[in-house]
C-alpha positions as CSV (number, residue, x, y, z in Angstrom):
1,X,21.1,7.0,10.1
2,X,18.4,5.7,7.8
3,X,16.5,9.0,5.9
4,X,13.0,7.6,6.2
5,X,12.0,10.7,3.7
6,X,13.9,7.9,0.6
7,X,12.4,5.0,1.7
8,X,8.7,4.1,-0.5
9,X,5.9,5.0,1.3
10,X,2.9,2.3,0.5
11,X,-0.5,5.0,-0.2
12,X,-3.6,4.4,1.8
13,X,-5.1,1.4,-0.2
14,X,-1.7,-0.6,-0.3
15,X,-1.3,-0.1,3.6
16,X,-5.3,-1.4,3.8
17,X,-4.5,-4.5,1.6
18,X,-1.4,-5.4,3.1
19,X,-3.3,-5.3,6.8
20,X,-5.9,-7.2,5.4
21,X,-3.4,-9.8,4.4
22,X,-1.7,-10.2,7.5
23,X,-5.0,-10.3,9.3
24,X,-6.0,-13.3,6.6
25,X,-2.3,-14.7,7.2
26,X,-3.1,-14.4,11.3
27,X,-6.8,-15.6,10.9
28,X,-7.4,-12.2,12.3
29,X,-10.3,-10.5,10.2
30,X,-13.9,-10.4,10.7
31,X,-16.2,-12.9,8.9
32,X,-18.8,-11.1,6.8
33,X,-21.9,-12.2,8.5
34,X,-20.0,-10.7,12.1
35,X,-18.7,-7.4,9.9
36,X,-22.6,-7.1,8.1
37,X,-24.2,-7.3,12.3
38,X,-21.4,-5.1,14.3
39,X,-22.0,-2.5,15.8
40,X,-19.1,-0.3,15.2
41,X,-20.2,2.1,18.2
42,X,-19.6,-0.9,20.9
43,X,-16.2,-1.8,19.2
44,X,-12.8,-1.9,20.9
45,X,-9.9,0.7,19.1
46,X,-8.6,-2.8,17.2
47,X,-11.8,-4.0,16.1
48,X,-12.7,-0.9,15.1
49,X,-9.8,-0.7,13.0
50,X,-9.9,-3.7,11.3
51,X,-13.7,-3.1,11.0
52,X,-12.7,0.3,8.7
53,X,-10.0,-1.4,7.0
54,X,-11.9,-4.4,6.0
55,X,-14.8,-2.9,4.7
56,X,-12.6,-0.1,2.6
57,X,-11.2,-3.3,0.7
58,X,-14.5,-5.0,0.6
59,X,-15.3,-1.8,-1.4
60,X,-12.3,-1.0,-3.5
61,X,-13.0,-5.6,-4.7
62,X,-16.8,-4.4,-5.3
63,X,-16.0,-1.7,-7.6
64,X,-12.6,-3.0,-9.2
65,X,-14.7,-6.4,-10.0
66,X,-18.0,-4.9,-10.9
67,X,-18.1,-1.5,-11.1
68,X,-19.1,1.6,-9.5
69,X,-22.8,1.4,-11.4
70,X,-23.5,-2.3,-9.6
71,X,-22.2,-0.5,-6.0
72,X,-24.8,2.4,-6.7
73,X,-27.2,-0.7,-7.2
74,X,-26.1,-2.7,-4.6
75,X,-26.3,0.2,-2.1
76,X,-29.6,1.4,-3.9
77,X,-31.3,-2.2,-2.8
78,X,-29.8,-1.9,0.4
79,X,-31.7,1.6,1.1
80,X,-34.8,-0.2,-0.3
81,X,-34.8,-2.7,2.3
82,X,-33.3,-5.7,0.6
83,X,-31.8,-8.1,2.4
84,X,-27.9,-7.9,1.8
85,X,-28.1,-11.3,-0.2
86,X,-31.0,-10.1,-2.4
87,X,-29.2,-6.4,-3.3
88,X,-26.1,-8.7,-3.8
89,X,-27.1,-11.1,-6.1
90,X,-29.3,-8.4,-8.0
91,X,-26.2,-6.2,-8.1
92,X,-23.6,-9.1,-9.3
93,X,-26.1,-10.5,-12.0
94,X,-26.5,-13.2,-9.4
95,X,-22.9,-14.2,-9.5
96,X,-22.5,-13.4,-5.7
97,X,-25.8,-14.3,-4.1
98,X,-24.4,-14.4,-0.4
99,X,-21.5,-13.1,2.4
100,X,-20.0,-16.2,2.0
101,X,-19.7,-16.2,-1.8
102,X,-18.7,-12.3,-1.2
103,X,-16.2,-13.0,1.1
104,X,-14.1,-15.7,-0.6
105,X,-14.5,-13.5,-3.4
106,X,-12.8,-10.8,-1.5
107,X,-10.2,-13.0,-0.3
108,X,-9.4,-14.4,-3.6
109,X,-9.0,-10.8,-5.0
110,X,-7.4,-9.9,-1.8
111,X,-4.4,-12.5,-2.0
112,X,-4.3,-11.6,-5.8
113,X,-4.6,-8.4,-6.6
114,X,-1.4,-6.8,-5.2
């Protein structure tokens, strides 16, 4: 009998990253522009899922490559009314200036980081 209480438990993050990779291994994750318009309310238990999931790690690559002062920015624009673009690009120092540049940022750090 295998005693599940020695074998590692991966914490919440790990578990998020490794779905995330399997969904980018299976071509199963939601492109930005889809994840940015969805409305989480009208989404199956699975898309719901990967919905949450997603956007945790989308977080966790915001602040791990710029900080959690450029996230307070970023969401500070985004209660301003800026367009996601505009609060990106003014939050990254224009380095990231759309969801696509965002997203194959995030996959980058994504098949990286762990």
């Amino acid at each position: 009998m295998r005693a599940w209480h020695n074998t590692p438990r991966l914490n919440r993050r790990e578990e998020a990253w490794d779905v995330m990779r399997q969904g980018l291994a299976r071509a199963s994750i939601i492109p930005l522009d889809q994840l940015n318009a969805l409305h989480i309310g009208h989404a199956s238990g699975g898309t719901a899922h990967v919905f949450y999931t997603q956007a945790a790690t989308l977080v966790h690559f915001f602040l791990a490559a710029y900080g959690s002062r450029r996230f307070i920015d970023f969401c500070s624009n985004l209660r301003d009314g800026y367009s996601v673009e505009r609060a990106l690009s003014f939050a990254t120092g224009g380095s990231i200036a759309s969801l696509g540049a965002l997203e194959d940022a995030w996959r980058a750090f994504l098949l990286r980081d762990f």
